[in-house]
C-alpha positions as CSV (number, residue, x, y, z in Angstrom):
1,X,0.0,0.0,0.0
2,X,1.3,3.7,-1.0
3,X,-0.1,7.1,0.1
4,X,-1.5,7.5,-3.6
5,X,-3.1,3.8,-3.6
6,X,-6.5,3.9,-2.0
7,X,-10.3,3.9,-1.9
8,X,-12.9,6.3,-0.7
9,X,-15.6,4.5,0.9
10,X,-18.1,5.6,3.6
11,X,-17.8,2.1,5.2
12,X,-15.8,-0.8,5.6
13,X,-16.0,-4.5,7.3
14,X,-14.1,-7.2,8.1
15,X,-14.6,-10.4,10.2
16,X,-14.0,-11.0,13.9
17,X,-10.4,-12.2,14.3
18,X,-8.8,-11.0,11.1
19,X,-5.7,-9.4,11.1
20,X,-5.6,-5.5,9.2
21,X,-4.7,-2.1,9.2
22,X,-7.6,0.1,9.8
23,X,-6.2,3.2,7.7
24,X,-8.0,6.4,7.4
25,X,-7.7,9.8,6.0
26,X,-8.7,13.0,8.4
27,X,-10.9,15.5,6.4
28,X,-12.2,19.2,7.3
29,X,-15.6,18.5,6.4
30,X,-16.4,22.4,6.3
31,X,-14.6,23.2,3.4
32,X,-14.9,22.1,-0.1
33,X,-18.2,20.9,0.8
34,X,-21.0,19.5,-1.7
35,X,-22.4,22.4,-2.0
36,X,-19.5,23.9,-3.9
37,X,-19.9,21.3,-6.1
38,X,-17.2,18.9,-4.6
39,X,-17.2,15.4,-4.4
40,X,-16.2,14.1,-2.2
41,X,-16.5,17.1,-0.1
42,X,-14.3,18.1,2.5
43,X,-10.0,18.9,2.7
44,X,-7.7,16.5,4.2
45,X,-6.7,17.8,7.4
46,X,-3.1,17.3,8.6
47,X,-2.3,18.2,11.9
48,X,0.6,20.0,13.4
49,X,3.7,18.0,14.2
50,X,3.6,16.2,17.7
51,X,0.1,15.7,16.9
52,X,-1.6,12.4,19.0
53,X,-5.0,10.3,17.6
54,X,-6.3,8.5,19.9
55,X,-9.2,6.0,18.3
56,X,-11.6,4.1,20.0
57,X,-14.5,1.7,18.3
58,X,-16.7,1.8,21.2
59,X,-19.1,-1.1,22.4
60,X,-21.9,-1.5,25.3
61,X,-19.3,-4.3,26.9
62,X,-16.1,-2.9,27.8
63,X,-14.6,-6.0,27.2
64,X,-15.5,-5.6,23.5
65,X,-14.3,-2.2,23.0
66,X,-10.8,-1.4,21.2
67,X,-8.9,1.5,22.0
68,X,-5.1,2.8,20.0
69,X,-3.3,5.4,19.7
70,X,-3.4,5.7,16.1
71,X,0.5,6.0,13.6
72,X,0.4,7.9,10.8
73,X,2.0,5.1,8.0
74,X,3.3,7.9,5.3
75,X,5.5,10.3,5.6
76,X,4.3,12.2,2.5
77,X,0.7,12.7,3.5
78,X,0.2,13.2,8.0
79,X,-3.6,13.8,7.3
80,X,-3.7,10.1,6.4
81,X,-3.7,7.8,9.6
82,X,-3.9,4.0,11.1
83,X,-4.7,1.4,13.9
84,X,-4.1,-2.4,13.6
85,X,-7.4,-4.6,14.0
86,X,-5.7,-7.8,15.7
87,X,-6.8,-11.3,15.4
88,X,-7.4,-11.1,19.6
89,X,-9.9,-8.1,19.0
90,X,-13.5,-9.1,20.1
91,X,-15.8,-6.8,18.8
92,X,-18.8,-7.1,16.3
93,X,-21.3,-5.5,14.9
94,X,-21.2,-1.9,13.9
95,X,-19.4,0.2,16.3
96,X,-19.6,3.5,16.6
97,X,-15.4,5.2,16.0
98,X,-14.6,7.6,18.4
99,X,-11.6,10.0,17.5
100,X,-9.7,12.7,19.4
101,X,-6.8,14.5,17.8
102,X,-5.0,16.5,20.9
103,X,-2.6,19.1,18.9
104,X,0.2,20.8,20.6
105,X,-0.5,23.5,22.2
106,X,-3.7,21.6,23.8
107,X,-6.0,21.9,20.8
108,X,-8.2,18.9,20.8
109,X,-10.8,18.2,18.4
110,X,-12.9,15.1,19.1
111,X,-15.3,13.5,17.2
112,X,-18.2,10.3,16.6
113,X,-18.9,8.6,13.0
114,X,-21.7,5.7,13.3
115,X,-22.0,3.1,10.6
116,X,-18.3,3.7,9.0
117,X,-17.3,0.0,10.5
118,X,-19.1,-3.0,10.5
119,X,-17.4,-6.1,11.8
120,X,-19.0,-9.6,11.0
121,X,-18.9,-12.5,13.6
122,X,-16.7,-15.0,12.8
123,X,-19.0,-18.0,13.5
124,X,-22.3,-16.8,11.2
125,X,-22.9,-14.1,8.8
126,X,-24.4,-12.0,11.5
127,X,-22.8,-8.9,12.4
């Protein structure tokens, strides 16, 4: 995978237990919006150096919930981020992701998207 090989998708999935990189691009949502005739709308957003993401794909069980400090894989392009998903990870369904960038300077910007992850059971087809 390169910084200039990828997909833009509004959701993605895998099953319980795989192994994977869970890699995601940050985006100012307020500019270049639809409206102007964009699409997709928004900028990538690269935050200042020293920057920390922390992500968190939340569940009702804590025991179910996965929490990392997110790595940013290219040097080229810091609005583009990841976690690993590891096969020890025991979470289905479709959690809501929970991000929060702290800056330097104490700037944090937090933030909740439902529906982006779905994550199927490894036993059935039922998420």
């Amino acid at each position: 995978m390169s910084v200039n090989s990828f997909e833009i998708t509004s959701e993605t999935s895998w099953t319980e237990g795989d192994v994977l990189q869970f890699t995601f691009q940050l985006c100012d949502v307020s500019l270049d919006t639809s409206a102007q005739g964009y699409s997709p709308a928004g900028r990538r957003y690269v935050p200042a150096a020293g920057a920390t993401l922390s992500v968190v794909l939340e569940n009702v069980d804590d025991a179910r919930k996965i929490t990392r400090l997110a790595t940013q894989p290219f040097a080229a392009d810091g609005s583009i981020w990841s976690i690993p998903i590891l096969a020890t990870d025991k979470t289905r369904g479709t959690p809501q992701v929970r991000f929060t960038l702290t800056e330097p300077g104490g700037v944090v910007t937090s933030g909740v998207i439902k529906n982006l992850v779905r994550i199927w059971s490894a036993t059935n087809c039922e998420g």
